[in-house]
C-alpha positions as CSV (number, residue, x, y, z in Angstrom):
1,X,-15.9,-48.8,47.2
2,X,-18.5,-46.5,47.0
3,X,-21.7,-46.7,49.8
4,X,-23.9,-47.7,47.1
5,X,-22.0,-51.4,46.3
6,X,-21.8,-51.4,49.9
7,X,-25.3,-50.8,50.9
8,X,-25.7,-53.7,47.8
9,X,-23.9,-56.4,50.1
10,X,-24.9,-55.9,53.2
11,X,-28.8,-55.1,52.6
12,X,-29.8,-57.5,49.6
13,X,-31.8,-56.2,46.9
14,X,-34.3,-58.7,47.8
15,X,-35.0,-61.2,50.3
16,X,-37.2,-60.9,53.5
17,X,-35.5,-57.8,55.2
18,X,-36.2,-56.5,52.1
19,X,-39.7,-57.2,51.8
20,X,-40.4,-56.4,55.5
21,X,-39.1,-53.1,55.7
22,X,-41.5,-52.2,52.6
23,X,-44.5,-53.9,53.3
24,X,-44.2,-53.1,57.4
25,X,-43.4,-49.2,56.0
26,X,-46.2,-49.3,53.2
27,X,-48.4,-50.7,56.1
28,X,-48.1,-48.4,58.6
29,X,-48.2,-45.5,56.1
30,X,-51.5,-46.9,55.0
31,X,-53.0,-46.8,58.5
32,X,-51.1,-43.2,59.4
33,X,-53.6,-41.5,56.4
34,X,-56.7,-43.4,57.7
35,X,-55.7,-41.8,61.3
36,X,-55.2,-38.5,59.7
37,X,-58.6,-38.8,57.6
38,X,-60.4,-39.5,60.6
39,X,-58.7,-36.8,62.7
40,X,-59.6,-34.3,59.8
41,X,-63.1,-35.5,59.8
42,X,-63.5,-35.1,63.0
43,X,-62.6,-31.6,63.0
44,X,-64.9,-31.0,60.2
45,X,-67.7,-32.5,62.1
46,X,-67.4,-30.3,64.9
47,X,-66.7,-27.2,62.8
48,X,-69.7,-27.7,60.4
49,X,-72.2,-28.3,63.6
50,X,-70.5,-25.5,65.7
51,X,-71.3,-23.2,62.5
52,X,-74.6,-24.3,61.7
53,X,-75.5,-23.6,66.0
54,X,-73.0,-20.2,66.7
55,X,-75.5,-18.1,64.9
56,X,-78.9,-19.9,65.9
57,X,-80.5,-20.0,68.8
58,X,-84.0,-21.0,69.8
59,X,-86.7,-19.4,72.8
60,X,-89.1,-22.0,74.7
61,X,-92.4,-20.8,75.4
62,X,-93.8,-22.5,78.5
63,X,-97.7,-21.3,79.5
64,X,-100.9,-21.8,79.6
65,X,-103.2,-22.0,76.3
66,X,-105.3,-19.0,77.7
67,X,-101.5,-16.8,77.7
68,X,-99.4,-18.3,74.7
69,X,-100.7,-16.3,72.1
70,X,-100.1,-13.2,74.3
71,X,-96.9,-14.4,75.5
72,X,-95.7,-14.9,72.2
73,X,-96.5,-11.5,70.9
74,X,-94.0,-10.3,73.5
75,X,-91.0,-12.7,72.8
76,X,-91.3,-11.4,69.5
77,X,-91.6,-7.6,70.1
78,X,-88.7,-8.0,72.8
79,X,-86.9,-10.3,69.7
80,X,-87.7,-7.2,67.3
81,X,-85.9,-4.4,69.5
82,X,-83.0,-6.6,70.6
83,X,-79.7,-5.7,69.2
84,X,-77.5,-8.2,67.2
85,X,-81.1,-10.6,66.6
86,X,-80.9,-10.9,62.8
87,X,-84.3,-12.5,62.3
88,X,-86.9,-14.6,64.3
89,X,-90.1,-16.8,63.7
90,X,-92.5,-18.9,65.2
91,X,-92.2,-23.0,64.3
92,X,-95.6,-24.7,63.2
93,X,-96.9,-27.3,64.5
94,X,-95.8,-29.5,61.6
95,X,-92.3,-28.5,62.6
96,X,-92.3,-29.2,66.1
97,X,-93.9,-33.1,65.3
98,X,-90.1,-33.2,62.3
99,X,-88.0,-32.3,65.5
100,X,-89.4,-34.7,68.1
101,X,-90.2,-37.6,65.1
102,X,-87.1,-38.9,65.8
103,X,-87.3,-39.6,69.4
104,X,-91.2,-40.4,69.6
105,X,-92.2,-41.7,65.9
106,X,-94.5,-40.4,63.2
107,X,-98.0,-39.6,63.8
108,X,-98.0,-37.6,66.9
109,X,-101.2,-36.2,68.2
110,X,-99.5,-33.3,69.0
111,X,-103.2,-32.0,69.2
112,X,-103.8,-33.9,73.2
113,X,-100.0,-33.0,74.3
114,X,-99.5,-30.0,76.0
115,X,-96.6,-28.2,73.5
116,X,-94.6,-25.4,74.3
117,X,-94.3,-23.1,71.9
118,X,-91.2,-22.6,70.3
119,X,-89.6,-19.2,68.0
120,X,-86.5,-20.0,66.4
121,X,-84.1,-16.7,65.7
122,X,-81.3,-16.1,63.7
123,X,-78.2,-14.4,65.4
124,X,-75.8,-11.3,63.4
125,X,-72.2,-12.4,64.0
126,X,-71.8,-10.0,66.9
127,X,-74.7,-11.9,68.7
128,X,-76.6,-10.5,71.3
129,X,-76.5,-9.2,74.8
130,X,-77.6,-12.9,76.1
131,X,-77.5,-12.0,79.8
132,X,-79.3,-8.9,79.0
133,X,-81.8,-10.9,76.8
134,X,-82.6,-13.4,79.6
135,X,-83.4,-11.2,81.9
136,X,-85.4,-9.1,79.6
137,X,-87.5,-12.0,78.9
138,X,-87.8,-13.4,82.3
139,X,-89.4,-9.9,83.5
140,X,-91.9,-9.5,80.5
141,X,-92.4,-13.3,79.4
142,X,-91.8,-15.2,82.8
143,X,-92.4,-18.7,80.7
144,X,-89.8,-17.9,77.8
145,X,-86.7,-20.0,78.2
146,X,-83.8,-18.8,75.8
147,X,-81.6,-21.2,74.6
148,X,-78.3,-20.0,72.6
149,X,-77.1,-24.2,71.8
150,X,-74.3,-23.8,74.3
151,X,-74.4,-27.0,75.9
152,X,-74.9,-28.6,72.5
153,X,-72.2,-27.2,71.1
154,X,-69.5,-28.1,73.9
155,X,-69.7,-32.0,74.2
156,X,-69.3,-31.4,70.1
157,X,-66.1,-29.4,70.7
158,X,-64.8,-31.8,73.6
159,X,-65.6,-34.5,71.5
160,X,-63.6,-33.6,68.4
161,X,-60.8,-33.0,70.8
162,X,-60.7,-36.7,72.3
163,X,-60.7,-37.6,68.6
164,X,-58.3,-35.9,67.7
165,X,-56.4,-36.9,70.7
166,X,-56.6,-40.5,70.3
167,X,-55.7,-40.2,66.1
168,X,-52.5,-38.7,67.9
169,X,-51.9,-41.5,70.2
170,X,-52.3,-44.0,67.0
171,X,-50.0,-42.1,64.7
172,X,-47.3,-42.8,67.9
173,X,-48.4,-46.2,68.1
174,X,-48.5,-46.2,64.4
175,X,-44.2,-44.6,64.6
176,X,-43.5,-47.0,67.1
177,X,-44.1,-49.9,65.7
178,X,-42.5,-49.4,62.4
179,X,-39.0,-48.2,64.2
180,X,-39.6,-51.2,65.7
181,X,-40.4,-53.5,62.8
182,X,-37.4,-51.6,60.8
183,X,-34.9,-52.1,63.5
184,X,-35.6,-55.6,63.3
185,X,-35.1,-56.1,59.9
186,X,-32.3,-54.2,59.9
187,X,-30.7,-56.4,62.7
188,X,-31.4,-59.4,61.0
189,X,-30.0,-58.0,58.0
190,X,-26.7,-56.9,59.3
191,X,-26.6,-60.4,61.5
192,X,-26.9,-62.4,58.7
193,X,-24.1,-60.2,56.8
194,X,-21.8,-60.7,59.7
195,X,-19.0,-62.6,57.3
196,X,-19.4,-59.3,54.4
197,X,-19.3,-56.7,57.4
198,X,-15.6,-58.6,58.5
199,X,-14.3,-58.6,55.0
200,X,-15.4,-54.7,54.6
201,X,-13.4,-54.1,57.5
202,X,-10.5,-56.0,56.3
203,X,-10.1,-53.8,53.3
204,X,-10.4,-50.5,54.9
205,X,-13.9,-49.5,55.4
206,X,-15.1,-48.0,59.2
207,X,-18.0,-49.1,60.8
208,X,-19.6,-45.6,60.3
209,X,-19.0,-45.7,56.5
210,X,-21.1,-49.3,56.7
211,X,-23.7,-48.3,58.9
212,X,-23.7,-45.1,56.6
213,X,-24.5,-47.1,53.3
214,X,-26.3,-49.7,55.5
215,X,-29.0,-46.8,57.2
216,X,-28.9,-45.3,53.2
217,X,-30.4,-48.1,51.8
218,X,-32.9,-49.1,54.6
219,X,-34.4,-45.4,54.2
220,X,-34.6,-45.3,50.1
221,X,-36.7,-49.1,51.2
222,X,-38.7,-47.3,54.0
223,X,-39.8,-44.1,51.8
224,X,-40.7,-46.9,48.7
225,X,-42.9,-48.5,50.7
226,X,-44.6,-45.8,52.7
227,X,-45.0,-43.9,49.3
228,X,-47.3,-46.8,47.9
229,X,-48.9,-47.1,51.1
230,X,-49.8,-43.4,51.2
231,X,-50.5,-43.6,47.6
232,X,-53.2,-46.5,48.1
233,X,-54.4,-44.6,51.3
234,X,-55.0,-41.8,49.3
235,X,-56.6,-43.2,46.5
236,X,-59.4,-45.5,48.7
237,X,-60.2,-42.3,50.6
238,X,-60.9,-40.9,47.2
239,X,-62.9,-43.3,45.7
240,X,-65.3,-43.9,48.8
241,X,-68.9,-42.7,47.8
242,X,-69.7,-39.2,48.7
243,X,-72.5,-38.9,51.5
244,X,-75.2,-36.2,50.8
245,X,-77.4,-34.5,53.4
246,X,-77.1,-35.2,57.4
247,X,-75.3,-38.6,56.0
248,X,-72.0,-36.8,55.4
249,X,-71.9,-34.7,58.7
250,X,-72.3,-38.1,60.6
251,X,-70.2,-40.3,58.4
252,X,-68.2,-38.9,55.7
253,X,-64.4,-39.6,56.5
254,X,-61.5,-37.9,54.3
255,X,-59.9,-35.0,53.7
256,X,-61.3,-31.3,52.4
257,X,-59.0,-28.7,50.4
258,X,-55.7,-28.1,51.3
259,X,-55.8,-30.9,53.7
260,X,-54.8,-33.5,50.9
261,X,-51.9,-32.2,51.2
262,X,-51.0,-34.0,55.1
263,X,-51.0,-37.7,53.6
264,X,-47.7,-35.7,51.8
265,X,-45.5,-35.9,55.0
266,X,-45.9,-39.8,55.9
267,X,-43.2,-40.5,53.4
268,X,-40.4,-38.3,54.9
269,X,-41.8,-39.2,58.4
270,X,-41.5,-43.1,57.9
271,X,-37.8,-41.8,55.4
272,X,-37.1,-40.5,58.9
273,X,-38.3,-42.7,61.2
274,X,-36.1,-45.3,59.4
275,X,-33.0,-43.4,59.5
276,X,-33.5,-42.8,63.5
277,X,-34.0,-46.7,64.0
278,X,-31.4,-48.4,61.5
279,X,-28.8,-46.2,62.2
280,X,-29.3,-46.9,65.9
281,X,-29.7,-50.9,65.4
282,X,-25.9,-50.7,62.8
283,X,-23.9,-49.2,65.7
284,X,-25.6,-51.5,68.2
285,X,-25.1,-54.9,65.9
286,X,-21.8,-53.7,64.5
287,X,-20.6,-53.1,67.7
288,X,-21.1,-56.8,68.0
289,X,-19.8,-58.7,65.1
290,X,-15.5,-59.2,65.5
């Protein structure tokens, strides 16, 4: 008798083990892309605002009205003969009201507040000497504060890692529970079989030539349901509306290029993961039935 009739009588072609290893496998599968999209997406995030701050940077200038004009001349003459300073200008005043809109509202009267002045400069991809350029400022424009976007750009980095971290403690979670939802479909399977599984043994065939044929057909189920569940996945991430402007740095969630191509291994993963757990449960509930 050849694995395939066998595989026939002990796992049904239908029935409720049937339809919970599929759905439970498409399931999962379905929520292991999301984790992946939004691990992906995180990286993105932090990668598109590391790259838009590496090569920026931006000088305070802190004094009084009397010595701004003066102590601007010399940020920029000390920006001018810096090595590795691509470019650098001095923000208007219409700028400076856009960057602090957000946290104070329109309509500023920037006019009565005492502003610093700010020069924003554009870095080569060597970058400056920013030690040297600190204390180059500090001796000829004591109220110039540089500011390279460091501290902006390491909560972004740490941030994207604890993403990425907890997207990996989901996609266990995520493993876990279907070995665990397969292994108990499988054992109800077999159980319920207990009567076949004694005839099989009656004409000649060895537990591990049932459990072989058993763990066959529990995998070909797994991999049809996780392929319709990635599949789905795949095409919902797809369809969702494409963010423009700041909208799709803060929001967007998918996948960019060649990384379409991860939603690809939760088939053989959740093909393997079945494989691991039925062939684990036959021996154990084999074992069992004399």
């Amino acid at each position: 008798m050849s694995t395939g009739a066998i595989s026939g009588l002990v796992v049904p072609r239908s029935g409720q083990s049937v339809w919970l290893v599929v759905c439970s496998a498409a399931a999962m599968a379905f929520l292991a892309v999301f984790v992946l999209a939004l691990a992906a997406s995180s990286a993105q995030l932090a990668r598109g605002w590391e790259a838009q701050l590496a090569e920026t940077a931006t000088i305070r200038i802190s004094a009084p009205p009397e010595d701004m004009e003066m102590q601007t001349a010399l940020v920029l003459e000390v920006l001018r003969t810096t090595p590795g300073i691509a470019d650098s200008r001095v923000m208007d005043t219409a700028e400076q009201a856009a960057l602090l809109e957000v946290w104070l509202g329109p309509d500023l009267p920037l006019d009565t507040l005492p502003m610093p002045r700010l020069i924003e400069l554009r870095e080569t991809p060597e970058g400056p000497d920013r030690q040297g350029l600190r204390l180059r400022l500090s001796a000829e424009a004591p109220g110039a504060v540089y500011d390279d976007h460091t501290r902006w750009r390491r909560p972004l980095v740490q941030a994207a890692a604890r993403l990425q971290g907890v997207a990996l403690v989901a996609l266990l979670l995520i493993g876990g529970v279907t070995c665990a939802i397969i292994a108990l479909a499988a054992s109800a399977s077999l159980a319920s079989n207990g009567q076949v599984i004694k005839v099989l043994r009656l004409v000649g065939a060895r537990d591990r030539f049932i459990a072989a044929a058993f763990v066959k057909r529990i995998s070909q189920l797994a991999v049809l349901g996780a392929g319709g569940g990635t599949a789905l996945a795949m095409a919902v991430l797809w369809a969702l509306p494409e963010l423009g402007g700041a909208a799709a740095h803060m929001a967007g969630i998918g996948f960019d290029g060649a990384e379409w191509l991860w939603p690809l291994l939760v088939p053989p993963v959740a093909m393997g993961l079945a494989f691991l757990s039925s062939l684990a449960t036959a021996f154990h509930v084999l074992r069992g039935v004399t």
